[in-house]
ZAZA-138467 format. One record per residue (C-alpha): x, y, z; residue in three letters. Coordinates in pm, whole numbers, plus 50000, padded with zeros to 5 digits. Each point is the difference from the previous one (the first is absolute). Layout:
N
XYZALA ...
//
This chain:
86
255881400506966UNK 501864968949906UNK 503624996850020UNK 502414995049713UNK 499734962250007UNK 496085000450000UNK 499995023549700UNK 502674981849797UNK 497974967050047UNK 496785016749889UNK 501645010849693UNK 501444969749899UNK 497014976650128UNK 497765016549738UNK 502684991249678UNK 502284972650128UNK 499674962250076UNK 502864987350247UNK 501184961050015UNK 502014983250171UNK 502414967849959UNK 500924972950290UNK 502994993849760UNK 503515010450151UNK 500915026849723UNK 501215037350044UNK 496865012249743UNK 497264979850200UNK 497005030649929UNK 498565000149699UNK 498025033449957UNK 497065006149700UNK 499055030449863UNK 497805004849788UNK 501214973949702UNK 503684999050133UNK 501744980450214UNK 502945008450246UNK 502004977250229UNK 501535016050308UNK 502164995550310UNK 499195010050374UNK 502445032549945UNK 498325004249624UNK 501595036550063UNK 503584990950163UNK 502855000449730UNK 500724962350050UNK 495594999649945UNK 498424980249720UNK 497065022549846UNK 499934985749603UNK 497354996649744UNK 499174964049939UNK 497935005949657UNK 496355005949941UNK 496954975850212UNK 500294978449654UNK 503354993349974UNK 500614989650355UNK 499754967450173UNK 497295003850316UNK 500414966950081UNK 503065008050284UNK 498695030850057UNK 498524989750379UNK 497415014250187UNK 498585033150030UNK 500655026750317UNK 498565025850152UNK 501725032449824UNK 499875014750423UNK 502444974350112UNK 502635003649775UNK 503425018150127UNK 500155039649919UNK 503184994149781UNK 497724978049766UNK 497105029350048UNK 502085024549790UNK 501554972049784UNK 496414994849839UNK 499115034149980UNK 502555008849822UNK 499064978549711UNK 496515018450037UNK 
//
């Protein structure tokens, strides 16, 4: 039986893409679903979080967007963040 971690990262593995910025900003994730785009901070669920809607994959710029990472490795806080834009 997995543990809440495993199953949230299964769930979002299969419907999210997850990148990630080397630039020093709060919002440095940017997370894809399906034909939106997200940006997000570490504490994407904390009240002082970022967790916006950046516009659709054709309106926004990929060009900053960094590299991708492995959905497992990112913090629980940004876990729930994504899922709840599921």
């Amino acid at each position: 039986m997995k543990n809440g971690k495993e199953a949230l990262v299964d769930v979002i593995r299969k419907r999210a893409r997850v990148y990630l910025t080397d630039e020093d900003v709060m919002d440095r994730w940017t997370i894809v679903i399906g034909g939106e785009v997200f940006t997000m901070s570490d504490n994407a669920t904390a009240p002082n979080g970022v967790n916006q809607y950046m516009g659709t994959v054709r309106e926004v710029d990929f060009s900053r967007i960094g590299i991708r990472v492995n959905i497992a490795k990112l913090p629980y806080q940004m876990l729930l963040g994504i899922k709840s834009r599921l």
